[in-house]
C-alpha positions as CSV (number, residue, x, y, z in Angstrom):
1,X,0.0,0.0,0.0
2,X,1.6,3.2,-0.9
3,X,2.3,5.2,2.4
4,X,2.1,9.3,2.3
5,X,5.6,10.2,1.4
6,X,6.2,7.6,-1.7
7,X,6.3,9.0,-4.9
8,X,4.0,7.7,-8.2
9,X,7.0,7.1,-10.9
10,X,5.0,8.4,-13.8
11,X,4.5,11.5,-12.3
12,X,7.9,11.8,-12.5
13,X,7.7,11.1,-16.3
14,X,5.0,13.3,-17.1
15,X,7.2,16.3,-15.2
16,X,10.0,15.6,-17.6
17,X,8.1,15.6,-20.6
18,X,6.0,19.0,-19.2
19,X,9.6,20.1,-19.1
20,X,10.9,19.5,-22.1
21,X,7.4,19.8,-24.3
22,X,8.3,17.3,-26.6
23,X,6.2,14.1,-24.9
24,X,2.6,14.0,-26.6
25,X,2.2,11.4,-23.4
26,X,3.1,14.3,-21.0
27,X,0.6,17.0,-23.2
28,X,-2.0,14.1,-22.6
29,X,-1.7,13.8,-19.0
30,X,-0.8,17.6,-18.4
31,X,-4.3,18.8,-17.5
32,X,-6.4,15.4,-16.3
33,X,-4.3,12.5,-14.9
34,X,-6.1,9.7,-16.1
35,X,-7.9,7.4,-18.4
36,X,-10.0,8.9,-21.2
37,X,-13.8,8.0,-22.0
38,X,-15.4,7.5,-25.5
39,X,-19.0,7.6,-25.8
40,X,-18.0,5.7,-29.3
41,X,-15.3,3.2,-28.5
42,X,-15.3,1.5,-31.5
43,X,-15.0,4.5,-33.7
44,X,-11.9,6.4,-31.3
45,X,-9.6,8.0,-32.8
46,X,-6.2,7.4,-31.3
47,X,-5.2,11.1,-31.4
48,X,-3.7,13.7,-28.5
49,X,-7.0,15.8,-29.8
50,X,-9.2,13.0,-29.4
51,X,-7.5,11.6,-25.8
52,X,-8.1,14.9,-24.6
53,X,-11.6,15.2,-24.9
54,X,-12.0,11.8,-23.7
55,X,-10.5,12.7,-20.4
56,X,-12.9,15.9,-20.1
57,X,-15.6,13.4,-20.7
58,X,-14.3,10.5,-18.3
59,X,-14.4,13.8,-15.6
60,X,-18.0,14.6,-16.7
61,X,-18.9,11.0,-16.4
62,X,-18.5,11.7,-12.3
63,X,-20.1,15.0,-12.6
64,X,-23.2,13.0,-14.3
65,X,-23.2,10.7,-11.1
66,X,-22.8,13.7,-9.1
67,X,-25.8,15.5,-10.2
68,X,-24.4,18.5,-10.2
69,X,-25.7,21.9,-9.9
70,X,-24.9,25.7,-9.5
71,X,-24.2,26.8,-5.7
72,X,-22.6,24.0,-4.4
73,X,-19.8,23.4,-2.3
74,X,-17.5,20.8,-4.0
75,X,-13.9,19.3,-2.5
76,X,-11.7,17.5,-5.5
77,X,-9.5,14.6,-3.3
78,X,-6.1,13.4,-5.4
79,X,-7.4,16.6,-7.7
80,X,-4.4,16.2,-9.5
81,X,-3.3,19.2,-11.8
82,X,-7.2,20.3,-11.0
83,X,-8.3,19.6,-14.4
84,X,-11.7,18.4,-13.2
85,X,-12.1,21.6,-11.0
86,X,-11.3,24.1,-14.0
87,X,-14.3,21.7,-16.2
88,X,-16.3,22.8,-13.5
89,X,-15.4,26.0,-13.2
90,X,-16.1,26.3,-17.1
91,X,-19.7,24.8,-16.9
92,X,-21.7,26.3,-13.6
93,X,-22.0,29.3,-11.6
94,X,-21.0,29.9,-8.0
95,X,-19.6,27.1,-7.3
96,X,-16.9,26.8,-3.7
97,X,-14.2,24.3,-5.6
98,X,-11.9,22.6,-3.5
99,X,-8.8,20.8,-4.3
100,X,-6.3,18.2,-2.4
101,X,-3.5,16.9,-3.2
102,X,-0.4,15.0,-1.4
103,X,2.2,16.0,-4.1
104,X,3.2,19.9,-3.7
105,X,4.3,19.5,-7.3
106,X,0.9,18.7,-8.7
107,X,-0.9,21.9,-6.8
108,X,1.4,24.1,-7.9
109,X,0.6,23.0,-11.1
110,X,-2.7,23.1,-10.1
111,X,-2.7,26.6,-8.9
112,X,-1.6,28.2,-12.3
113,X,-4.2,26.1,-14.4
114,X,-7.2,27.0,-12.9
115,X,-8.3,30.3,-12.2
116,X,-11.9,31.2,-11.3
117,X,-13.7,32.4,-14.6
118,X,-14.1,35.8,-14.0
119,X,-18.4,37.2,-13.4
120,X,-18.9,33.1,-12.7
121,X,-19.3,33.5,-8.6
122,X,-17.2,30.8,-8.5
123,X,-14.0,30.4,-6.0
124,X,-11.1,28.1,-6.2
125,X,-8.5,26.9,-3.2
126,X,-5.6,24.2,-3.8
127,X,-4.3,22.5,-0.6
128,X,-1.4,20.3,-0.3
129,X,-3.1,17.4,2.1
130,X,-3.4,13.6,2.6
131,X,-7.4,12.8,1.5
132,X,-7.3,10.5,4.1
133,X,-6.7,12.9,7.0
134,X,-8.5,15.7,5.4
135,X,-8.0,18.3,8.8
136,X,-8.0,21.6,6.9
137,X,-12.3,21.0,6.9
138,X,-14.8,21.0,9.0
139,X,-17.6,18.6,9.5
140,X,-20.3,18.3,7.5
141,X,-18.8,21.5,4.9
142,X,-19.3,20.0,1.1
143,X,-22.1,19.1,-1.0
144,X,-20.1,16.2,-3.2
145,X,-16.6,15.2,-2.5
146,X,-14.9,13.3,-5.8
147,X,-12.1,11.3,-5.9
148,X,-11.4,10.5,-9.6
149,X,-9.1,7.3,-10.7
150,X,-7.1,8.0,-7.4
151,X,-8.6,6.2,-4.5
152,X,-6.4,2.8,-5.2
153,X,-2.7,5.7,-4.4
154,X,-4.9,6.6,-0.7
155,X,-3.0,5.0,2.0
156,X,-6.4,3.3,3.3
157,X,-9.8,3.4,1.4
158,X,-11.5,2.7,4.8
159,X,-10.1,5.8,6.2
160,X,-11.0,7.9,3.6
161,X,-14.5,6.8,3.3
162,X,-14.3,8.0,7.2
163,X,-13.2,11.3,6.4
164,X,-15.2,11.3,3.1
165,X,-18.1,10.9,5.2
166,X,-17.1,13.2,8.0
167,X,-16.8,16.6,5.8
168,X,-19.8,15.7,3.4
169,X,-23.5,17.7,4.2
170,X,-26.3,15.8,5.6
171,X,-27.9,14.0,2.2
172,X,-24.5,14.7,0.3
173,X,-22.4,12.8,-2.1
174,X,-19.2,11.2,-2.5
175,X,-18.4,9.7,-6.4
176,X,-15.1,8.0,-6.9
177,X,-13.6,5.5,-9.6
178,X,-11.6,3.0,-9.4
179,X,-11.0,-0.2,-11.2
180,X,-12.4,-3.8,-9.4
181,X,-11.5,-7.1,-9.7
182,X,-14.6,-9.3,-10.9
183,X,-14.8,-11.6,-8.0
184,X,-15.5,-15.0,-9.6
185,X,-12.3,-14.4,-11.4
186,X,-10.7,-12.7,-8.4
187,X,-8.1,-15.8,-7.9
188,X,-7.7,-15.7,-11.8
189,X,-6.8,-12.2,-12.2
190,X,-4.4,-12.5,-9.4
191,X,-2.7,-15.4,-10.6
192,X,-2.4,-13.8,-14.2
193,X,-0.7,-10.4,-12.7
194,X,2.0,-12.4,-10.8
195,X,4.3,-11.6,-14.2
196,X,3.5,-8.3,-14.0
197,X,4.0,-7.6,-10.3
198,X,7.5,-6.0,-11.4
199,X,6.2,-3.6,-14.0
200,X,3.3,-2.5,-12.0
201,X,5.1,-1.6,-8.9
202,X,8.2,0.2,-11.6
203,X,5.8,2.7,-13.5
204,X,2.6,3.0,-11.3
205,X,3.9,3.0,-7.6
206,X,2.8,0.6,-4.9
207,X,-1.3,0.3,-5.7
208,X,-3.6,-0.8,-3.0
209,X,-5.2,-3.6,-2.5
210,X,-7.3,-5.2,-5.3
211,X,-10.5,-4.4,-4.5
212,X,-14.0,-6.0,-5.7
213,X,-17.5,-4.4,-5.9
214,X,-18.6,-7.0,-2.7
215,X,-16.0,-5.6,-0.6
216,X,-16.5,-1.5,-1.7
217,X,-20.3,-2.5,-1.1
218,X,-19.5,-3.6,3.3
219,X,-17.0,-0.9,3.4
220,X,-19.5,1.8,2.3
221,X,-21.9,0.3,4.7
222,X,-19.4,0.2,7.7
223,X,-19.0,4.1,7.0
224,X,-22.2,5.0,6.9
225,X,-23.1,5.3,3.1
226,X,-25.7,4.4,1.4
227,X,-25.0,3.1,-2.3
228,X,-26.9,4.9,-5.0
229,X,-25.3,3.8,-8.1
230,X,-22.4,2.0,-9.6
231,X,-21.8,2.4,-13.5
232,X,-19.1,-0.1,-15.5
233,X,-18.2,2.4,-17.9
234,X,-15.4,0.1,-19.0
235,X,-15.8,-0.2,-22.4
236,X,-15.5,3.6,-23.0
237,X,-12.0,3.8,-21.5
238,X,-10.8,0.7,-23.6
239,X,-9.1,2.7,-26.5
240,X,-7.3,4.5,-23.8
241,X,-4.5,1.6,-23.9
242,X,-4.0,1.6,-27.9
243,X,-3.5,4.9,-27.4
244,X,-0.4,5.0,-24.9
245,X,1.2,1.7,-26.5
246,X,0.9,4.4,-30.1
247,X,2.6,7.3,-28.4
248,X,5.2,5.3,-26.1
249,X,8.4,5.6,-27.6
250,X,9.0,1.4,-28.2
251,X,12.8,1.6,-28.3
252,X,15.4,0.4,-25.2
253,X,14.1,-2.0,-22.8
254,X,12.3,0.4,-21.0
255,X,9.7,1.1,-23.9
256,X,9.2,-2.5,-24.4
257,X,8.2,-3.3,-20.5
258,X,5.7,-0.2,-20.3
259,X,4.2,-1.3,-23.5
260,X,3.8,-4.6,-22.5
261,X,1.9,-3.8,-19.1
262,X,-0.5,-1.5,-21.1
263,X,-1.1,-4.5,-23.9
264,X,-1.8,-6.7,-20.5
265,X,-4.0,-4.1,-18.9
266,X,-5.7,-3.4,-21.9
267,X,-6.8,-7.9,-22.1
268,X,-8.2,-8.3,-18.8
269,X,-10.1,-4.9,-19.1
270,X,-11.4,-6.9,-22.6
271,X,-11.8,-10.2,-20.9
272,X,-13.7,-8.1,-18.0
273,X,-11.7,-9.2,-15.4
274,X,-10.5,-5.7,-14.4
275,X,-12.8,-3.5,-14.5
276,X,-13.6,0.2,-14.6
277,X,-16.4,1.7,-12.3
278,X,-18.0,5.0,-10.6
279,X,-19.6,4.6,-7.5
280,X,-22.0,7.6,-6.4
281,X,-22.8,7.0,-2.2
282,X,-25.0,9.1,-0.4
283,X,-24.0,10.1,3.0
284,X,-27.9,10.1,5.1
């Protein structure tokens, strides 16, 4: 389980290639860090232009569970380079956006890409913070807390279900992603990523725990939640991995290992063994 202080390795990459602006993978990943949705998988278009509106749309696919509207108070967990706070800072009025991060890099980032859109009402605050101790708010202070494709870096989903729960409203929400092992296959899935152990832990950090839905299903009840949906939007984000195997540079050893874990992810998302979901829980 990755602790507080570790470091996720692609970060790293996505800095250098920020750097350097030559990486279409670091132009991809430079405003949303993480998987893009299609609404037309079979017809995606394996293009920086087209990635990029598939991430704004993976973001809006939370916002949907959300069921957003103007006024509210919103707190972004993992928030990234805020990408999914400047969407909604594009699309509604007055909104309080909130956004935590552990990685001082990716706020600061954060802080010069999203800047309230001026006449909107709408405020913007970037805090450095673990989501899993979240003691910069009080109880009971936002409307919908989101934690998009992040939850599996949190050093314990149970305690930030706790927290999550703590600084939501009476009646309010929390959505999150995160990709499940399909428990009849559970022992399957595990046996099959035993190769790929190595690579994981090399470009993605130390992931939590597989999870399945059975087991997100008690923890939400052990917090307090009530489950109001969860969507397999899998099939959307399957051109994601054609995608980064097109614009990974192939050449040294290196190449060849990263594009190997994405052909691996990309058939046990196919064979729907992994699997990608939004949860939307309702605190009572």
């Amino acid at each position: 389980m990755k602790t507080d202080t570790d470091s996720i390795p692609y970060f790293d990459a996505i800095f250098a290639g920020l750097d350097d602006n030559t990486s279409v993978l670091a132009a991809a990943f430079g405003n949303h860090v993480h998987w893009g949705y299609w609404h037309e998988p079979e017809n995606a278009e394996l293009s920086l232009a087209s990635f990029l509106q598939a991430a704004d749309q993976l973001s809006e696919q939370h916002f949907l569970a959300a069921s957003l509207t103007d006024g509210l108070k919103i707190l972004d967990t993992g928030c990234g380079f805020g990408g999914s706070l400047g969407l909604l800072n594009e699309r509604y009025q007055n909104l309080e956006l909130h956004g935590v991060n552990i990685d001082p890099r990716q706020i600061a980032r954060a802080r010069q890409n999203v800047i309230a859109r001026p006449d909107s009402g709408n405020t913007i605050d970037f805090k450095v913070g673990n989501a899993c101790a979240l003691d910069d708010y009080p109880d009971a202070s936002f409307d919908v807390v989101f934690a998009i494709e992040c939850i599996f870096h949190f050093p314990s989903r149970s305690d930030y279900f706790q927290e999550a729960y703590r600084v939501l409203k009476p009646g309010g929400s929390l959505v999150f992603s995160d990709i499940i092992v399909y428990r009849p296959t559970f022992a399957l899935f595990c046996l099959l990523c035993l190769p790929y152990r190595g690579l994981m832990k090399k470009y993605y950090g130390e992931l939590g725990t597989p999870i399945t839905e059975t087991a997100y299903k008690k923890l939400a009840a052990r917090s307090g939640f009530a489950i109001s949906e969860i969507r397999n939007i899998t099939a959307g984000t399957l051109p994601t991995y054609p995608f980064l195997e097109k614009f990974t540079e192939a050449t040294g050893q290196e190449g060849k290992d990263i594009i190997k874990l994405y052909r691996f992810q990309h058939l046990i998302s196919r064979l729907g063994l992994h699997r990608y979901q939004v949860f939307t829980l309702r605190k009572g």
